[in-house]
C-alpha positions as CSV (number, residue, x, y, z in Angstrom):
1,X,2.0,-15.2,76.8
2,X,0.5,-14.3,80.7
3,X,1.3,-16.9,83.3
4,X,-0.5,-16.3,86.4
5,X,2.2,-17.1,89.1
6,X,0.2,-20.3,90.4
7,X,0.7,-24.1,91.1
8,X,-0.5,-24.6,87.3
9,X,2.5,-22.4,86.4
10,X,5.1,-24.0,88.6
11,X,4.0,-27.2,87.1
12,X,4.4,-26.4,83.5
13,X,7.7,-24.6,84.2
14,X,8.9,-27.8,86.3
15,X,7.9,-29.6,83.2
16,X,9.6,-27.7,80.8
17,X,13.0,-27.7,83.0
18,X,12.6,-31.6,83.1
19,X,12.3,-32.1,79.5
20,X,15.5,-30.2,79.0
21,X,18.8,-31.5,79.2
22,X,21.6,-30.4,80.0
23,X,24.2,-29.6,77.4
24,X,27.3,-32.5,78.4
25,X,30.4,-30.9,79.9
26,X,32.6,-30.0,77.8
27,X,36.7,-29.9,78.3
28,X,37.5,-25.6,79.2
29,X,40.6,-24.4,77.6
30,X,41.6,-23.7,81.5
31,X,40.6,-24.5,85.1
32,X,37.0,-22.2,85.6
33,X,36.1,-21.4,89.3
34,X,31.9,-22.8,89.8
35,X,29.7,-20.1,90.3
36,X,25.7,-20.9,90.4
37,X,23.0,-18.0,90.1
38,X,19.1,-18.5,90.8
39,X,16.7,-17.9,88.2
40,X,14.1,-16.7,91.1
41,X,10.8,-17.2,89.8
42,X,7.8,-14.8,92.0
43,X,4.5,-12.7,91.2
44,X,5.3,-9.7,89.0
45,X,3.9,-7.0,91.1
46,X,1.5,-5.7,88.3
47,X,-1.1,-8.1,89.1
48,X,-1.2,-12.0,89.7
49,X,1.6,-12.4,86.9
50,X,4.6,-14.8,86.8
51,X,8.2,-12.6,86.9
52,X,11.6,-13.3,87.3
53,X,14.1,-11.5,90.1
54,X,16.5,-9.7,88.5
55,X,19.5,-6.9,90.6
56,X,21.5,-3.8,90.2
57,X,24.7,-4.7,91.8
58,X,25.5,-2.3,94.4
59,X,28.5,0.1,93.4
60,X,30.5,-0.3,96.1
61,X,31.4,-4.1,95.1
62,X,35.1,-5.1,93.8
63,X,33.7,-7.0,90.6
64,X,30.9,-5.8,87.8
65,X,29.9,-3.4,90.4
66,X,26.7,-1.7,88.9
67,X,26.1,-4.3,86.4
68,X,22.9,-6.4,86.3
69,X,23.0,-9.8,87.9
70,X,20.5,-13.2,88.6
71,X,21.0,-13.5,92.1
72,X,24.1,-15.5,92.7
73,X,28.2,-16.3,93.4
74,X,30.8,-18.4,93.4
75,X,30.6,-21.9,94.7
76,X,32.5,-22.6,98.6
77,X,34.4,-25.3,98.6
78,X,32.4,-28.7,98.6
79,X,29.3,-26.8,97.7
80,X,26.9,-27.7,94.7
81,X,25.4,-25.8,92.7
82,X,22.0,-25.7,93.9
83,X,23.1,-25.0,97.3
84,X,25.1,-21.6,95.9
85,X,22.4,-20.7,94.1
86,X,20.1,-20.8,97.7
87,X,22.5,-19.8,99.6
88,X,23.2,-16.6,97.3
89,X,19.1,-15.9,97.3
90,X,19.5,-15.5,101.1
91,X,22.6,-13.5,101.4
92,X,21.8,-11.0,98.8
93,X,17.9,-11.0,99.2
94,X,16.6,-12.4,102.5
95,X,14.6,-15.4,101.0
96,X,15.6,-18.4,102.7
97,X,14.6,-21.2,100.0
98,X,14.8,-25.4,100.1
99,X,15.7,-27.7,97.6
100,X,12.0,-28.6,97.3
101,X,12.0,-25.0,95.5
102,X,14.0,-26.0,93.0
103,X,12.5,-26.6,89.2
104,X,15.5,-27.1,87.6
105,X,18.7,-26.2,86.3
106,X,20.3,-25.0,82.7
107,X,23.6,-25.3,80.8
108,X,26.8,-24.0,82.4
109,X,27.9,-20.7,80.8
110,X,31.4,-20.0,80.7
111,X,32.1,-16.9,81.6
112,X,35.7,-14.9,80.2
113,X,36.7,-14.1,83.8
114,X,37.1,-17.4,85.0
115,X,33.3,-18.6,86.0
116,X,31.6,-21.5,85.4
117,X,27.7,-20.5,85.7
118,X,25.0,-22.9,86.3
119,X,21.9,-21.6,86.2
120,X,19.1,-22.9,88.6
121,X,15.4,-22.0,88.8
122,X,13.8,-21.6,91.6
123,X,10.3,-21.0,92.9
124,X,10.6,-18.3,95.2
125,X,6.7,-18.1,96.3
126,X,7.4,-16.3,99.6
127,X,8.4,-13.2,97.4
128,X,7.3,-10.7,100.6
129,X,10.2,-11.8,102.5
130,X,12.5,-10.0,100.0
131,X,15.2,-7.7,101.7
132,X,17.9,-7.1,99.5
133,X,21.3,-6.5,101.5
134,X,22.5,-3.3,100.5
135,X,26.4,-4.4,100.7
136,X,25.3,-6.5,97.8
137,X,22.4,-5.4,96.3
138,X,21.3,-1.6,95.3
139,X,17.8,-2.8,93.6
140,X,15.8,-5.4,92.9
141,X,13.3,-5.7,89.9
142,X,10.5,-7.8,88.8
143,X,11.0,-9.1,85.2
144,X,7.8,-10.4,84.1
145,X,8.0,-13.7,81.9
146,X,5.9,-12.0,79.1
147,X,9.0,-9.3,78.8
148,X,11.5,-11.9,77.8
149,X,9.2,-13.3,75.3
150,X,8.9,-10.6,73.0
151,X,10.4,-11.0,69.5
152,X,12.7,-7.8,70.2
153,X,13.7,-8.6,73.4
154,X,17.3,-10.0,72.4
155,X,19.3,-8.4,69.7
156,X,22.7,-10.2,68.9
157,X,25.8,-8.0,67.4
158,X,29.3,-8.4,66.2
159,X,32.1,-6.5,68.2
160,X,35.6,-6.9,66.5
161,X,37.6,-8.6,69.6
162,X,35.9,-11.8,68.8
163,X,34.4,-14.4,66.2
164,X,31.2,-14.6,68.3
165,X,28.0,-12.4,68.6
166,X,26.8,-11.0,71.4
167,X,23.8,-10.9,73.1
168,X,21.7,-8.5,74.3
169,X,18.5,-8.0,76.8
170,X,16.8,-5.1,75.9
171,X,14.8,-3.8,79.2
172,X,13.3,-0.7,79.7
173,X,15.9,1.4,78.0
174,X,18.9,-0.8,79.2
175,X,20.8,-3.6,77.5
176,X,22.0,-6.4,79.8
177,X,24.7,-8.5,78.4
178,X,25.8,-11.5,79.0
179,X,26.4,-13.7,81.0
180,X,23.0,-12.9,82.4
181,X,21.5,-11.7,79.2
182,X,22.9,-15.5,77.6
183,X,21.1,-17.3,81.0
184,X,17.8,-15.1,80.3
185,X,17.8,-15.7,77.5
186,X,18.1,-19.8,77.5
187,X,15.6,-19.9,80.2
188,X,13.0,-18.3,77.9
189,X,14.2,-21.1,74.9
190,X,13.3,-23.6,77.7
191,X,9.7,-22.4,78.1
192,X,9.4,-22.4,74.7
193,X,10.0,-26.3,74.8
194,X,13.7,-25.1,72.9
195,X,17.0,-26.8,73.9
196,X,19.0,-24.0,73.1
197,X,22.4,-23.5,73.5
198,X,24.4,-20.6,74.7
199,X,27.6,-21.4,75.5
200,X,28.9,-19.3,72.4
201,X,27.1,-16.2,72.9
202,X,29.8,-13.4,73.7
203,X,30.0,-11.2,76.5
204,X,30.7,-7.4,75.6
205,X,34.5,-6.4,76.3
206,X,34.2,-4.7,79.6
207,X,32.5,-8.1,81.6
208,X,36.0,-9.7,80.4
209,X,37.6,-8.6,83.3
């Protein structure tokens, strides 16, 4: 399904987030450190399309260096949330965002290295301001809404080192896993009008570090 990146757009997406809600939080087998990422929505690139902002991590970074990532980090102290996820947009990409961006949020995804992800969307219409810090950020890609709706878009497997499948974003010849493949992928559930949940979806072995 095309979505032109337009107000119509924002609306229905705004929409969608508010008729979701939130999975109730639920008691973590230990303390999780709150981490927020921004589910960045812009134009495509490949015409007048609605896309997502999705990054490389640069290599030279002490945790999941080269992995893919929704812009974002942990939480400072007495920080929500939403202002992380902002706050992350312009340290890693330039785009200085308000809170009258924001469409939404999603269910927190507990991560096995100690995270507690919450997931906000974000209309990011000044997309030309985009300058990803290189400390941070070694590329930044357009991930058109159409991509993630595809029926083979998300594969789920078993691994032996746990009960639980996991998930998988298939993308131009590259799997991304989760967490960011589980927050994709609940995203696209929401603009289907689904209240999935992910909190189970596994992460492969290597992102439990």
């Amino acid at each position: 399904m095309m979505r032109p990146f337009d107000d119509a757009t924002r609306r229905n997406i705004a929409k969608a987030c508010a008729s979701f809600t939130r999975a109730p939080d639920a008691a973590q087998p230990r303390a999780l450190k709150r981490a927020a990422v921004a589910v960045a929505l812009t134009a495509s690139g490949r015409g007048s399309d609605t896309a997502f902002l999705l990054t490389l991590r640069a290599s030279s970074l002490r945790a999941h260096r080269g992995q893919w990532a929704l812009p974002g980090g942990r939480c400072d102290e007495g920080e929500t949330p939403v202002e992380a996820a902002l706050r992350e947009l312009d340290e890693e990409l330039g785009l200085r965002l308000g809170e009258d961006a924001v469409l939404g949020t999603l269910d927190d995804y507990p991560t096995r290295s100690g995270y507690l992800i919450t997931p906000v969307v974000v209309w990011a219409a000044d997309s030309a301001a985009i300058v990803p810090n290189p400390q941070e950020v070694a590329s930044v890609h357009r991930i058109g809404l159409d991509t993630i709706e595809r029926e083979d878009a998300f594969d789920f497997i078993a691994i032996p080192e746990s009960a639980r499948r996991v998930i998988r974003f298939h993308h131009q010849g590259s799997l991304i896993h989760a967490p960011t493949a589980a927050l994709i992928y609940q995203f696209r559930e929401v603009l289907a009008g689904r209240a999935t949940r992910v909190s189970e979806l596994e992460q492969p072995v290597f992102a439990w570090k």
